[in-house]
N, C-alpha and C positions, 0 to 999 in steps of 0.2 A: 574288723572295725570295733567291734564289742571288748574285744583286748584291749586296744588304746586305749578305750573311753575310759575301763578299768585300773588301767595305767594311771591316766587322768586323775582318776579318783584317789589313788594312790598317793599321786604328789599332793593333792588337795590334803592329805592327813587325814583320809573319812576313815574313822574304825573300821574292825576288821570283818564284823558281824555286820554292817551296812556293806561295804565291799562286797561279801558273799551273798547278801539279798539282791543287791541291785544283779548282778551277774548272775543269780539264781533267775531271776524273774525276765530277764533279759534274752537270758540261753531259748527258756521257754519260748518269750515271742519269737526270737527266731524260727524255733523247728516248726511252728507254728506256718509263722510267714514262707519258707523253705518249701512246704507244703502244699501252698498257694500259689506259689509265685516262682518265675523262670530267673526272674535277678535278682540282685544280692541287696541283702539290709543295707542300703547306704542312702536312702531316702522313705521317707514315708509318707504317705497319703492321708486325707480325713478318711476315704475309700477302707485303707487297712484296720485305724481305729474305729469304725464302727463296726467291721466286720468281726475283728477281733475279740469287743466287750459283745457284741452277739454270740459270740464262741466262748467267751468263760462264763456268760449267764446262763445260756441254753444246753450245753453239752458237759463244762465243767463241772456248773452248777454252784458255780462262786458264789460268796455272800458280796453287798455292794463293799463292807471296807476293804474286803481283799480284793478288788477288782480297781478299785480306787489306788490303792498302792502299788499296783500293776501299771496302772496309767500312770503314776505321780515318778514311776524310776522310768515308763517311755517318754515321758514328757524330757525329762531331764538328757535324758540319751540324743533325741530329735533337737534341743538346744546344743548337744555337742555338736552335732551334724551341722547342725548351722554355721556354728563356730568353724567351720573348716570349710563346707561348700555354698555360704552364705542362707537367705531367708529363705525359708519355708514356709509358706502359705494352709501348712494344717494347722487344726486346730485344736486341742487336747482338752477336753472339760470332763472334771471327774461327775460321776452320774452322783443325782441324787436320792433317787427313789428306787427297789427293786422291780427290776421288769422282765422277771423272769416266765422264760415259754410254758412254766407251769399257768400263767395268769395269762396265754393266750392260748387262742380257740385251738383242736387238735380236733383229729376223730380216729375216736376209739377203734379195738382190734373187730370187734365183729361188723361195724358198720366199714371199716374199711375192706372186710372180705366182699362185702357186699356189692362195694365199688366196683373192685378188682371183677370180681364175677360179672357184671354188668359188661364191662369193658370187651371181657373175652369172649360172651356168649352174640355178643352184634359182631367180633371178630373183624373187625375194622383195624387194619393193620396200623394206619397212622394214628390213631385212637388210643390203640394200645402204646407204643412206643412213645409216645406222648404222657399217658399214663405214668408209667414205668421210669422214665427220666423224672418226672417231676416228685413219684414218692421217693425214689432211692438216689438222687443227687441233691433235691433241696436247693434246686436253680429258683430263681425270679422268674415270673411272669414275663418280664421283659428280655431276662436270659435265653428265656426259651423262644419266644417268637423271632428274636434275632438271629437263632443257631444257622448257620448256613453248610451247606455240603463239606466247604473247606473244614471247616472246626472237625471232622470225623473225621480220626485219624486211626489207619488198621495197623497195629506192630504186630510183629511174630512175639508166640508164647506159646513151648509146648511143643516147637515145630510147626506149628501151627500160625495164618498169615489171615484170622478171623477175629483177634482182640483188638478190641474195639475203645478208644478212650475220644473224652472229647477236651478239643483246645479251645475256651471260652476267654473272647474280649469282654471284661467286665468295665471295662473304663477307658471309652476310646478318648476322650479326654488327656488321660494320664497315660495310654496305652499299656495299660496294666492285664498279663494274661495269666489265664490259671487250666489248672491240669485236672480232668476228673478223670478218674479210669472206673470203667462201668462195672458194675457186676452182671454173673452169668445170666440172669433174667433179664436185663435190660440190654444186654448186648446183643440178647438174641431176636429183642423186642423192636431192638433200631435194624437189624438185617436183613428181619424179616418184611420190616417195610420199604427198607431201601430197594429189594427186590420187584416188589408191586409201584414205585415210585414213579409217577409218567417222569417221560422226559422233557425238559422244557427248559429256556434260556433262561427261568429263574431260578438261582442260587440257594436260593431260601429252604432251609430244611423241609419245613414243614412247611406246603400246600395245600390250597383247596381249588375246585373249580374256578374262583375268582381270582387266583394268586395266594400270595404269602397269609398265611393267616394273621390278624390281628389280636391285639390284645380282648377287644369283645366277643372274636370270635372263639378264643380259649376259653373265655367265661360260658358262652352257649353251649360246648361242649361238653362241658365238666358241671353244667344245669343237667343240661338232659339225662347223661349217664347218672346223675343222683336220684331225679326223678324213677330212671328205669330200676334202679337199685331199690327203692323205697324208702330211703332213708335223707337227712334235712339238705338241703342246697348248701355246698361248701364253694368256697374260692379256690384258685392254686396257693394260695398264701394257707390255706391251711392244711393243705399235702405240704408245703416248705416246714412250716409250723412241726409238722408232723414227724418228720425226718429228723430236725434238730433233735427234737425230745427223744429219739430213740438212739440214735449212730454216738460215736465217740471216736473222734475223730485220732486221738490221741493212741487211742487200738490199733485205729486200721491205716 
């Protein structure tokens, strides 16, 4: 679809050095979107664009006017799309102001050992795997208490029939799914509590004695472990926080 549009541009008479930007900046969103996403560029969401300028301020580390010209060749790309499979209801606004993860809250490497230690030393298996998803994937609060049994999915790798990725509905809405594939500590973090996991007619990854954990109850949990650790009371938005400012998505 990115050809045509190119094409497109082509009959338009766009120079040749706009040509090679917009399809430069384009390609980008793609591998991008490819990354995230199980279907092909031929629509896009406000879902994509927000995720996306979250992903060249936090991870890239774009300045706002490169990231604005990023947005200004998807905007133009999403009015082709239109032009073929009618209106689109997102919305494209270039940012104003920089709001980079460096200007939000994180915690530093030693008070995150601190965490981590807290975590393992009460040895609470959902605790931990909880833990462990939330620094090294950079899920939502809300991603996470929604996780259900379905979304763990075991492939072979290795010969081996113990790798471990998870399939998340970010947007039942738009039914938009994305792929994370876990790293070796967190995969051994979800196994080993899948193991201990009572059995019961609820779906719900994560339980407690009352059922499916809530969004308060993830907050109490990740109080206390700060309390135990001795270091300031964090949210899961600043283990998400946390994750951006380190991974590069673009590496791995």
């Amino acid at each position: 679809m990115i050809d045509n549009f190119i094409k497109e541009l082509e009959r338009q008479g766009r120079s040749a050095n706009t040509i090679q930007a917009y399809k430069r900046d384009l390609e980008l969103f793609e591998k991008w979107f490819n990354k995230t996403h199980d279907n092909k560029l031929d629509k896009i969401f406000n879902a994509d664009v927000k995720k996306y300028v979250e992903y060249l301020l936090c991870v890239s580390k774009l300045t706002v006017s490169s990231i604005n010209r990023k947005l200004t060749v998807i905007k133009r790309y999403n009015d082709y799309l239109e032009s073929l499979y009618g209106k689109n209801e997102v919305e494209i606004k270039l940012i104003k102001k920089f709001n980079s993860c460096i200007n939000r809250k994180i915690i530093n490497n030693k008070d995150l050992k601190k965490l981590r230690d807290a975590f393992y030393q009460r040895n609470n298996k959902r605790d931990i795997a909880i833990f462990e998803i939330l620094i090294n994937t950079g899920l939502r609060e809300s991603e996470l208490i929604s996780l259900e049994l379905d979304n763990i999915v075991v492939a072979e790798k290795n010969g081996t029939d113990d790798y471990l990725r998870l399939n998340l509905m970010i947007s039942n809405k738009y039914n938009m799914c994305k792929e994370i594939q876990l790293n070796g500590i967190t995969q051994k973090a979800v196994n080993n509590y899948l193991k201990i996991r009572p059995i019961t007619s609820n779906n719900k990854l994560f339980i407690g004695q009352r059922g499916s954990i809530t969004r308060t109850t993830l907050n109490k949990i990740l109080k206390q472990y700060c309390i135990n650790a001795g270091i300031e009371v964090i949210s899961p938005r600043v283990l998400r926080y946390t994750w951006l400012s380190k991974c590069n998505l673009l590496k791995t």
